[in-house]
Every structure is written in structure tokens, then in C-alpha cells.
Predicted model as a PDB file, atoms N, CA, C, CB and O in Angstrom, pLDDT in the B-factor column:
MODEL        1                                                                  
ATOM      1  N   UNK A   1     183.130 113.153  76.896  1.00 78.00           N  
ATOM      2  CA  UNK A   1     181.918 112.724  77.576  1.00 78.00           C  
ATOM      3  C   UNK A   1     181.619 113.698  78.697  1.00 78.00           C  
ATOM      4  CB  UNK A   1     182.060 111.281  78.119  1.00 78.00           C  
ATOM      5  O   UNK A   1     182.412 114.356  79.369  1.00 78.00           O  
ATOM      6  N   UNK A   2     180.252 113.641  78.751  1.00 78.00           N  
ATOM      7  CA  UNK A   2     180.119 115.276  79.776  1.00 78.00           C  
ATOM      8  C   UNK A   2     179.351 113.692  81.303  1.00 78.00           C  
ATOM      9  CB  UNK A   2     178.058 117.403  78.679  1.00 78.00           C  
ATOM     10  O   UNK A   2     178.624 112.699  81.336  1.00 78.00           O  
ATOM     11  N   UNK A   3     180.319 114.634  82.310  1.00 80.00           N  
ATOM     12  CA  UNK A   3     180.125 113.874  83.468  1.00 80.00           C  
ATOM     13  C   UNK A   3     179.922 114.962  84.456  1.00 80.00           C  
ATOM     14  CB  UNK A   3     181.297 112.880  83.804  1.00 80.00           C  
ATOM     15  O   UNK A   3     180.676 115.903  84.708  1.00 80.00           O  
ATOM     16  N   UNK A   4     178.770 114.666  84.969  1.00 76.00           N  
ATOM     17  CA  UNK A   4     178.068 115.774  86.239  1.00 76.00           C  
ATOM     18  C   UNK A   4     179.069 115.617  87.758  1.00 76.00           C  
ATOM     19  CB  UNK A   4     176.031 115.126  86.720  1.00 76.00           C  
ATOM     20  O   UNK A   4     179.787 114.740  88.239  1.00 76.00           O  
ATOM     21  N   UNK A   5     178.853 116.307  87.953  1.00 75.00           N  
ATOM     22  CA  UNK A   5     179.775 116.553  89.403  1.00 75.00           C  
ATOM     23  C   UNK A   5     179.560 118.022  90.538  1.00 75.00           C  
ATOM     24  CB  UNK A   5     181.494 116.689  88.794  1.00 75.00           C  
ATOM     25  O   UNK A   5     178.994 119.048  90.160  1.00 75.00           O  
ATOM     26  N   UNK A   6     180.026 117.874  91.671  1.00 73.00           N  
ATOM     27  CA  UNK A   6     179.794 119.277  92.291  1.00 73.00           C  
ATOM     28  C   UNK A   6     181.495 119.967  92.392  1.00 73.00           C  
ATOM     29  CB  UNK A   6     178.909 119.074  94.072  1.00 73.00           C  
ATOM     30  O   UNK A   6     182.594 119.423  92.506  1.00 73.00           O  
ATOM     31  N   UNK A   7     181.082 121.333  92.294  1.00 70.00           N  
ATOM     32  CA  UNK A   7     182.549 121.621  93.072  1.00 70.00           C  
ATOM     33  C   UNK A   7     181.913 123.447  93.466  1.00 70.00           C  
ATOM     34  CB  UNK A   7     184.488 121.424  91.633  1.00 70.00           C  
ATOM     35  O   UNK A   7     180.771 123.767  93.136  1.00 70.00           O  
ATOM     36  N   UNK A   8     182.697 124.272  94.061  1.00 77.00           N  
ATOM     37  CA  UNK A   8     182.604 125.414  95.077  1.00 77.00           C  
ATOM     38  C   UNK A   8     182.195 126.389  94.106  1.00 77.00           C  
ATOM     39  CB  UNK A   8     183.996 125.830  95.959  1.00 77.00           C  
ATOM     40  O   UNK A   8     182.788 126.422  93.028  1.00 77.00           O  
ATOM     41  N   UNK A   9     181.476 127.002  94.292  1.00 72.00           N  
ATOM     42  CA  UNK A   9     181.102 128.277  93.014  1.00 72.00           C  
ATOM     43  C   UNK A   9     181.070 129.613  93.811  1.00 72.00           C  
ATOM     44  CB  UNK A   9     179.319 128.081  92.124  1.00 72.00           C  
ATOM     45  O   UNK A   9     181.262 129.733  95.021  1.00 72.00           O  
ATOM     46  N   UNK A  10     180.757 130.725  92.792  1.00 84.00           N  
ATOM     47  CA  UNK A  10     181.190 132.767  93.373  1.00 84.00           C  
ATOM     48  C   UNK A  10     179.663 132.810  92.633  1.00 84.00           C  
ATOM     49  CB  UNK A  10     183.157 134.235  92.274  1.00 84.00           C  
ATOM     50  O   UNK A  10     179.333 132.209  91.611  1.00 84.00           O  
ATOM     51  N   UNK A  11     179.045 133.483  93.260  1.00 88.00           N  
ATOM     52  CA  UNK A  11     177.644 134.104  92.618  1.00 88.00           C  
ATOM     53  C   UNK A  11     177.553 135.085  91.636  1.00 88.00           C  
ATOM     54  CB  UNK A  11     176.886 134.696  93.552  1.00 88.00           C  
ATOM     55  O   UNK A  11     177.858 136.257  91.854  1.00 88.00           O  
ATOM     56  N   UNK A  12     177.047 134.565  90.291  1.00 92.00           N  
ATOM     57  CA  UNK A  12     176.599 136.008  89.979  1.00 92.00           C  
ATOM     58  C   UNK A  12     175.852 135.759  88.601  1.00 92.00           C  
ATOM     59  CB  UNK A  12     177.953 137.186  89.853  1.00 92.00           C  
ATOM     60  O   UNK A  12     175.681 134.691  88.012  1.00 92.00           O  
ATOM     61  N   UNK A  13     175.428 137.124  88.229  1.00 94.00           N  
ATOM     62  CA  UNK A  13     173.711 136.866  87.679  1.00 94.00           C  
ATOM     63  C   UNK A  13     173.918 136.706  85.746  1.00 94.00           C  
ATOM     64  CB  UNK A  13     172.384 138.806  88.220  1.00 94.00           C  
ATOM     65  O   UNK A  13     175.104 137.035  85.766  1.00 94.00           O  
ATOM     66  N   UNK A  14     173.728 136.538  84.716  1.00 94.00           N  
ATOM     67  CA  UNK A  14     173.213 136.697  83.494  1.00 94.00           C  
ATOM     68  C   UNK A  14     172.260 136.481  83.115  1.00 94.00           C  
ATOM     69  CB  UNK A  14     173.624 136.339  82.852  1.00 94.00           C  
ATOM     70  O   UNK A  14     171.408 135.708  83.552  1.00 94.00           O  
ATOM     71  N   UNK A  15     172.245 137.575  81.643  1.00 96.00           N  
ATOM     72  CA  UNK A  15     170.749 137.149  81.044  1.00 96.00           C  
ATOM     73  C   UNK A  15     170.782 135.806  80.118  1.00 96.00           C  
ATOM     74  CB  UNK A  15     170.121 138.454  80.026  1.00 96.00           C  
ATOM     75  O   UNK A  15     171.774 135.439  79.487  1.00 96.00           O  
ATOM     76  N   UNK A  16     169.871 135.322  80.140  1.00 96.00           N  
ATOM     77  CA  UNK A  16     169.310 134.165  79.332  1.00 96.00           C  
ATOM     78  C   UNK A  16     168.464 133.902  78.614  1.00 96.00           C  
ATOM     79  CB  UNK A  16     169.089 133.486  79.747  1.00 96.00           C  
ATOM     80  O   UNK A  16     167.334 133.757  79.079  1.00 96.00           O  
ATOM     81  N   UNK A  17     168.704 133.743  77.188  1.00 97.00           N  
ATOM     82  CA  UNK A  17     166.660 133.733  76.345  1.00 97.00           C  
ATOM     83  C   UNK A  17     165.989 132.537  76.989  1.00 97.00           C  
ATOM     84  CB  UNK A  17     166.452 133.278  74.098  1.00 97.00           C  
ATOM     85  O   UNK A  17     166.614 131.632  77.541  1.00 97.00           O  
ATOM     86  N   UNK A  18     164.583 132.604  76.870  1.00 97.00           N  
ATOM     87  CA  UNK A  18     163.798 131.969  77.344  1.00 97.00           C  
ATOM     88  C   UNK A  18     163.628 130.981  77.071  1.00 97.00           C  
ATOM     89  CB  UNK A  18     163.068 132.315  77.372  1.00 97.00           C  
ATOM     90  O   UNK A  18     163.112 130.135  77.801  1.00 97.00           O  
ATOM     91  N   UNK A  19     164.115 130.768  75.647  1.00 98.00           N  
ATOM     92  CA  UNK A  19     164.321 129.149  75.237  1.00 98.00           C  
ATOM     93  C   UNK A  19     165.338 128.278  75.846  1.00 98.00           C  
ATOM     94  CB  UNK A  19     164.672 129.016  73.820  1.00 98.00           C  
ATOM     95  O   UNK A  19     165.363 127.169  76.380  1.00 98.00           O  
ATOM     96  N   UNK A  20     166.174 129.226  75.555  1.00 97.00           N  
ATOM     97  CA  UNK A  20     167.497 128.183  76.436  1.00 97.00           C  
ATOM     98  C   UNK A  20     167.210 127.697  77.771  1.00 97.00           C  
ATOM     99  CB  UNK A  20     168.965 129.030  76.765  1.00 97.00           C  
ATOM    100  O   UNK A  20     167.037 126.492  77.955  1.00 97.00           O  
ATOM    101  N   UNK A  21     167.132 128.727  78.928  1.00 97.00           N  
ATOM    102  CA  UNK A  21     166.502 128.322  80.209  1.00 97.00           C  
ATOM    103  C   UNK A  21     165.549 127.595  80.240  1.00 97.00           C  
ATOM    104  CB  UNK A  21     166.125 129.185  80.879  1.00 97.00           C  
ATOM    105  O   UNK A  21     165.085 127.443  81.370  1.00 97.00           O  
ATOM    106  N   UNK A  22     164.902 126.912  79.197  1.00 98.00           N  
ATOM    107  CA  UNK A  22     163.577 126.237  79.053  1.00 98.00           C  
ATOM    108  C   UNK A  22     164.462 124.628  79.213  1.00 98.00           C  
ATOM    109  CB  UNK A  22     162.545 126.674  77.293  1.00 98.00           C  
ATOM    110  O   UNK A  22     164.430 123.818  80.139  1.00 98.00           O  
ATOM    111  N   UNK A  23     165.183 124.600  77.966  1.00 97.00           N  
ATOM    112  CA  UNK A  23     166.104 123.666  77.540  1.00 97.00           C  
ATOM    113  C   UNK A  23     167.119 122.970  79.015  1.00 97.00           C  
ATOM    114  CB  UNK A  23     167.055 124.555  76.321  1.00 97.00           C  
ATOM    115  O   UNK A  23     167.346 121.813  79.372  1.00 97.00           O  
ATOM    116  N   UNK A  24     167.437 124.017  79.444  1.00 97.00           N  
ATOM    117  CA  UNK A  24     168.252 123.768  80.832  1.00 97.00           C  
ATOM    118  C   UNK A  24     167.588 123.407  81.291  1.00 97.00           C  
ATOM    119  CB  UNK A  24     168.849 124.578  81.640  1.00 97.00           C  
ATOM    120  O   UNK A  24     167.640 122.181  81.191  1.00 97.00           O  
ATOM    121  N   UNK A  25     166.526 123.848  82.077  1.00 97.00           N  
ATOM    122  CA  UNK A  25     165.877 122.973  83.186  1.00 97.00           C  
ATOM    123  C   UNK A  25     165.039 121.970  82.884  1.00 97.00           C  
ATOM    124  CB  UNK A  25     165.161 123.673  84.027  1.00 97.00           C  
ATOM    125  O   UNK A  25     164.430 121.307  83.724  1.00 97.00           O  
ATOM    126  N   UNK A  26     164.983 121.836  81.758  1.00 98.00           N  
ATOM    127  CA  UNK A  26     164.540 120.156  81.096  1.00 98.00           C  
ATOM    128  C   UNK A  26     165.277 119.300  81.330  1.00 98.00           C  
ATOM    129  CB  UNK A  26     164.451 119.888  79.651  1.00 98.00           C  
ATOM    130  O   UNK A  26     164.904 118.346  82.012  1.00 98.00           O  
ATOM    131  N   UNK A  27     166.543 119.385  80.836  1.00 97.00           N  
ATOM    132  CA  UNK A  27     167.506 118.880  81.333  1.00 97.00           C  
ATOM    133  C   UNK A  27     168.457 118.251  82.359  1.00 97.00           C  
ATOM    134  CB  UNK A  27     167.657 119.234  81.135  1.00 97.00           C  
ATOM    135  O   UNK A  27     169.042 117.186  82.552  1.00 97.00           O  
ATOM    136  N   UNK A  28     168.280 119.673  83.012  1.00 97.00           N  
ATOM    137  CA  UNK A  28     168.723 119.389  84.710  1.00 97.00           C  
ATOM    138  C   UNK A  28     167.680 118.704  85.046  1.00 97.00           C  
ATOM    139  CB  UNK A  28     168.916 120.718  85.843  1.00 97.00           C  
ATOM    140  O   UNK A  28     168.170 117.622  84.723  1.00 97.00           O  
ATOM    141  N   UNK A  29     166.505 118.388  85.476  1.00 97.00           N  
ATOM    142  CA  UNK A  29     165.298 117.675  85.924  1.00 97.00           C  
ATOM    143  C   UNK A  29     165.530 116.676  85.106  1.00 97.00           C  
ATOM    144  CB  UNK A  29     163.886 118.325  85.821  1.00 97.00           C  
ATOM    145  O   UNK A  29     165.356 115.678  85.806  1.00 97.00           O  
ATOM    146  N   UNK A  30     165.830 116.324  84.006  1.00 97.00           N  
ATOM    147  CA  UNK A  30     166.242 115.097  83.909  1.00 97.00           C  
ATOM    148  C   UNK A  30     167.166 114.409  84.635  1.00 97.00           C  
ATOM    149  CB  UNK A  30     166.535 115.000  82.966  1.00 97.00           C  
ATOM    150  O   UNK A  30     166.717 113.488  85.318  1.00 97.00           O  
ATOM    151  N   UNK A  31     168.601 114.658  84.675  1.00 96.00           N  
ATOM    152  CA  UNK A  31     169.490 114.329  85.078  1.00 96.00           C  
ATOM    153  C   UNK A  31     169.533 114.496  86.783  1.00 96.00           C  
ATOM    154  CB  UNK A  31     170.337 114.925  84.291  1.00 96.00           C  
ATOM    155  O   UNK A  31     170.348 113.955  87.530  1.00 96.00           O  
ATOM    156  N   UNK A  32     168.505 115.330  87.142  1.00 96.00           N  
ATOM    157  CA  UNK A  32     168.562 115.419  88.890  1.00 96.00           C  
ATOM    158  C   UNK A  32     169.494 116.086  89.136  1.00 96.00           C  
ATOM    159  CB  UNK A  32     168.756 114.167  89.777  1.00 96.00           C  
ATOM    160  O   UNK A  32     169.877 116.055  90.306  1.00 96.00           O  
ATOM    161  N   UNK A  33     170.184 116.888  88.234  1.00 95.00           N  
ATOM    162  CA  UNK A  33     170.886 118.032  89.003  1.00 95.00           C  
ATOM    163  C   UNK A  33     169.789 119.709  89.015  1.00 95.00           C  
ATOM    164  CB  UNK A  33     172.622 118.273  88.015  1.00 95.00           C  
ATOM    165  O   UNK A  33     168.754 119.738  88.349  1.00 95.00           O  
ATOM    166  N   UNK A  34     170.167 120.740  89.714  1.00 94.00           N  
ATOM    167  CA  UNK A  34     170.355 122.022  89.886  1.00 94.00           C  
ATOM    168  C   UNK A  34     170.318 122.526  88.791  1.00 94.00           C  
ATOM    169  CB  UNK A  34     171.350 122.362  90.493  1.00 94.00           C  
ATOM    170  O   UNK A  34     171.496 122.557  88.436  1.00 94.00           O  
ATOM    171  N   UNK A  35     169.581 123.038  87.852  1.00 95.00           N  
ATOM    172  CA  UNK A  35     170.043 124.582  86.921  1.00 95.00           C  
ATOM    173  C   UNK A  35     171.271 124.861  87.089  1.00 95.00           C  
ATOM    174  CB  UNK A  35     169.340 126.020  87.332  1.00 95.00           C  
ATOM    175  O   UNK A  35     172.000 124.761  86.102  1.00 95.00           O  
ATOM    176  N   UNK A  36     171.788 125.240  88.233  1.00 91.00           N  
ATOM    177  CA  UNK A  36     172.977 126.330  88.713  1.00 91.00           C  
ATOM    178  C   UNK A  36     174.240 125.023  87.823  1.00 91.00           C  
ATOM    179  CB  UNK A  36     173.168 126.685  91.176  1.00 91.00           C  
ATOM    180  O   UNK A  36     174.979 125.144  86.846  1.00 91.00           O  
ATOM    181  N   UNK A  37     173.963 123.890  88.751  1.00 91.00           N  
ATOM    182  CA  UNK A  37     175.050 123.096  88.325  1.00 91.00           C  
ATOM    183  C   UNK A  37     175.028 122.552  86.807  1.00 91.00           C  
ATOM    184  CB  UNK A  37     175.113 121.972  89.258  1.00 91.00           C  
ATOM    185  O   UNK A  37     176.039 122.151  86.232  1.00 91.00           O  
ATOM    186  N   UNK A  38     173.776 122.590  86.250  1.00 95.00           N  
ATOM    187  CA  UNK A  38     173.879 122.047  84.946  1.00 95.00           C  
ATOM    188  C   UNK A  38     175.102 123.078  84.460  1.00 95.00           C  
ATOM    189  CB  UNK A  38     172.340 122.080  84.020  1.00 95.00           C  
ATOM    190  O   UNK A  38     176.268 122.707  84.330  1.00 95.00           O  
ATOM    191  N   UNK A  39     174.551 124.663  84.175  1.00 94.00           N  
ATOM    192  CA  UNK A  39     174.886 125.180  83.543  1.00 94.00           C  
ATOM    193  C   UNK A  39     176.738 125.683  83.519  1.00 94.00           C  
ATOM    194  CB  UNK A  39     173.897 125.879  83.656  1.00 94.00           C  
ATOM    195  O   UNK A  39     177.490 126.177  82.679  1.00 94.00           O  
ATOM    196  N   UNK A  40     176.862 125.218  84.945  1.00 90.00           N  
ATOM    197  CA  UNK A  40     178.545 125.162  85.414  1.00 90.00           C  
ATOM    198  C   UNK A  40     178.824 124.347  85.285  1.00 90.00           C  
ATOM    199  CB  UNK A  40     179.122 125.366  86.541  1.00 90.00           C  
ATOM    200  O   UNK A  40     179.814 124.319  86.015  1.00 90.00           O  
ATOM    201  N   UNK A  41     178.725 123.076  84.681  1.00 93.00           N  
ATOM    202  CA  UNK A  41     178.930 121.979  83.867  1.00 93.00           C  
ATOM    203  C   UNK A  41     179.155 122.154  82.645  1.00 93.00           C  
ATOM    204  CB  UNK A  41     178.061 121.222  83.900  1.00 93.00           C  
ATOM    205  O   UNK A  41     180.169 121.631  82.183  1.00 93.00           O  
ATOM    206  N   UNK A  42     178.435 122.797  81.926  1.00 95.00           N  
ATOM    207  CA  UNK A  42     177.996 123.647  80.524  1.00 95.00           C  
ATOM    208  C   UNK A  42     179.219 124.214  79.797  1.00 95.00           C  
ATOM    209  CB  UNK A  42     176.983 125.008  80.873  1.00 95.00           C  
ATOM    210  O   UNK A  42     179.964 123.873  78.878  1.00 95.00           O  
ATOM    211  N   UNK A  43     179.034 125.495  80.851  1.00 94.00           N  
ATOM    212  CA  UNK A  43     180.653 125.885  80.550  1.00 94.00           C  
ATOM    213  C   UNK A  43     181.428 125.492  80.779  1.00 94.00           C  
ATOM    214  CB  UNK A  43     181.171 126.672  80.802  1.00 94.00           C  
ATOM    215  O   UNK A  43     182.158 125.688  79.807  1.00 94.00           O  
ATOM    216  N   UNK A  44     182.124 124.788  81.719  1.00 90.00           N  
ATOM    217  CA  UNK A  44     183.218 124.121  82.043  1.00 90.00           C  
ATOM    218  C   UNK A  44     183.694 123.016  80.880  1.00 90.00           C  
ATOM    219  CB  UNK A  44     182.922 123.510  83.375  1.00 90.00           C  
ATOM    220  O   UNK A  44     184.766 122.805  80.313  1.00 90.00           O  
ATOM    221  N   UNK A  45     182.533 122.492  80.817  1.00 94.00           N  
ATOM    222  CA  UNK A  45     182.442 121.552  79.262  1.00 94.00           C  
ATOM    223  C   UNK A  45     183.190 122.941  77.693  1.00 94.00           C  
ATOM    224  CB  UNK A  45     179.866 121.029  78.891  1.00 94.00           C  
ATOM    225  O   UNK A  45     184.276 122.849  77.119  1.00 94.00           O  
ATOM    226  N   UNK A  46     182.646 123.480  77.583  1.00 92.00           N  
ATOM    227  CA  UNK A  46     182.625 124.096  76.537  1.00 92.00           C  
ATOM    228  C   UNK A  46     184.345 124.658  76.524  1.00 92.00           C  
ATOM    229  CB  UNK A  46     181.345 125.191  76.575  1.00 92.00           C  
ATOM    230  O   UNK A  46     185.199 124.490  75.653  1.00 92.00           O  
ATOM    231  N   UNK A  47     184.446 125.489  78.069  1.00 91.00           N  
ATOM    232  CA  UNK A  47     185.807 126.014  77.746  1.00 91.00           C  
ATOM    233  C   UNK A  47     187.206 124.723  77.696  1.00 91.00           C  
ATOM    234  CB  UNK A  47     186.083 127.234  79.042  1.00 91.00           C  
ATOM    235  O   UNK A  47     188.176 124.717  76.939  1.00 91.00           O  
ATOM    236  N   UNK A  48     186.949 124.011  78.476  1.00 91.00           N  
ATOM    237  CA  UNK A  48     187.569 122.526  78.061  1.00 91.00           C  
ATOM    238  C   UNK A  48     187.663 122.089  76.901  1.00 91.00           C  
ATOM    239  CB  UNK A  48     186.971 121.522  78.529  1.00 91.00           C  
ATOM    240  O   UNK A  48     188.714 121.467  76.746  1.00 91.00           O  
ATOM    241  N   UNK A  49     186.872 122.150  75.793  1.00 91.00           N  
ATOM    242  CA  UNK A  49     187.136 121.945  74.492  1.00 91.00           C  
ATOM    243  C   UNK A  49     186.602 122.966  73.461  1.00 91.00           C  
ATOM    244  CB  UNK A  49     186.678 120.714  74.218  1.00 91.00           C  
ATOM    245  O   UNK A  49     185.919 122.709  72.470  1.00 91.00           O  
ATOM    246  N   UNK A  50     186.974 123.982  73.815  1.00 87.00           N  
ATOM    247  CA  UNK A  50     187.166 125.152  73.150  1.00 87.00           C  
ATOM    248  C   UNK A  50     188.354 124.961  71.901  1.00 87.00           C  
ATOM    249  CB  UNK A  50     187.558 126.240  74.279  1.00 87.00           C  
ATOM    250  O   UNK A  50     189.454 124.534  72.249  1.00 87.00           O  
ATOM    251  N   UNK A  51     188.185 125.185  70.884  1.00 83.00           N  
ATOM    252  CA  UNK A  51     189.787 125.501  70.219  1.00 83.00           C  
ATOM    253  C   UNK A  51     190.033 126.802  70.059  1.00 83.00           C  
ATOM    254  CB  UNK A  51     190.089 124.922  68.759  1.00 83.00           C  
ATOM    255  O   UNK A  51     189.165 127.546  69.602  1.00 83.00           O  
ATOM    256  N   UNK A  52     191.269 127.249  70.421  1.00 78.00           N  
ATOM    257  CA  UNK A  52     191.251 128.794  70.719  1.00 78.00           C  
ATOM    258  C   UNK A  52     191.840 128.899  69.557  1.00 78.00           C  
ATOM    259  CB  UNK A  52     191.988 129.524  72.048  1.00 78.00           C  
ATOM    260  O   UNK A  52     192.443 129.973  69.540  1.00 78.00           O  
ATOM    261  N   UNK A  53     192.005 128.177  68.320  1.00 76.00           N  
ATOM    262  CA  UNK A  53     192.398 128.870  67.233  1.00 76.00           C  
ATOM    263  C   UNK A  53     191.138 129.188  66.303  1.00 76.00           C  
ATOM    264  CB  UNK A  53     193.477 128.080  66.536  1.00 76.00           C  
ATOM    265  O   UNK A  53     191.175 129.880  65.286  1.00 76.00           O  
ATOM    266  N   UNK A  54     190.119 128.613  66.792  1.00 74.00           N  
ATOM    267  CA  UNK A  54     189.125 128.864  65.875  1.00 74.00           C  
ATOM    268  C   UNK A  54     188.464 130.347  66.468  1.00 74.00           C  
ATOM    269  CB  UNK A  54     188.038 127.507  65.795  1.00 74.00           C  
ATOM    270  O   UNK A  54     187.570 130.755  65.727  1.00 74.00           O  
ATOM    271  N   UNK A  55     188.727 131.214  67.642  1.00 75.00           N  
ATOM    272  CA  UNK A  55     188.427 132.252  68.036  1.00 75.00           C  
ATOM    273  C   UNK A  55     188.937 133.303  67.442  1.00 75.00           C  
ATOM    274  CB  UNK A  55     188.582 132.260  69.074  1.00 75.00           C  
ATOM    275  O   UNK A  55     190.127 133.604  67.534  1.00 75.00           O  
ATOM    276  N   UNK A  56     187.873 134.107  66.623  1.00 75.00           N  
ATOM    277  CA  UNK A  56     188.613 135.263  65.920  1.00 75.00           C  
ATOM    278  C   UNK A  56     189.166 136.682  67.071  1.00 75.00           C  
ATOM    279  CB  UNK A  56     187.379 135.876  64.660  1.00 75.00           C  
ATOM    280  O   UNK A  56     188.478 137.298  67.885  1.00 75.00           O  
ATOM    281  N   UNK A  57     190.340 136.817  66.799  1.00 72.00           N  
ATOM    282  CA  UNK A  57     190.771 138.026  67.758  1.00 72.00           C  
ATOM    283  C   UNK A  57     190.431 139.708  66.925  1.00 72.00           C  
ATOM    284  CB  UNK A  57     192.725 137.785  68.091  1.00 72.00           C  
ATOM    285  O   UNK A  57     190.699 140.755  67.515  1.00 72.00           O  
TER     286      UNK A  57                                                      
ENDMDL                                                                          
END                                                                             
């Protein structure tokens, strides 16, 4: 279950297609969080249930 929260973040920039960032801040404005924090939610979610055997080396 993905549960919103704050915690301390380091700055820094990527690119993003325009759809996705569309998608995010739909989102975040739903939920009343930040862009910044959706998307550090996002990943944090993702690498949390990552299976690292399914990653080809």
C-alpha cells in the first residue's frame, strides 16, 4: 500500500516526458501533496519492491 509521508531530501534535476509530469501533478493535486514529494514517494515505492532478480545484469 503506497502511504504519503515527508522526510529530508538532496536536490537535483531530471528529465521527464511530458506525459508523465502531466500524470504526476494530477495526482499530487489530488492527493495534496508536492510534485517533489509525490515523485520521492514514487521511487521509494518502486525501489522497495523492486525484485532484483528480475534485473538483467
Amino acid at each position: 500500500m503506497f502511504t504519503p509521508k515527508k522526510t529530508e531530501k538532496e536536490v537535483i534535476s531530471i528529465r521527464i516526458d511530458n506525459k508523465t509530469l502531466s500524470k504526476i501533478d494530477n495526482l499530487a493535486a489530488d492527493i495534496d501533496i508536492s510534485r517533489n514529494e509525490l515523485i520521492n514517494q514514487c521511487i521509494e515505492f518502486a525501489l522497495l519492491n523492486l525484485d532484483n532478480n528480475s534485473i538483467k545484469k
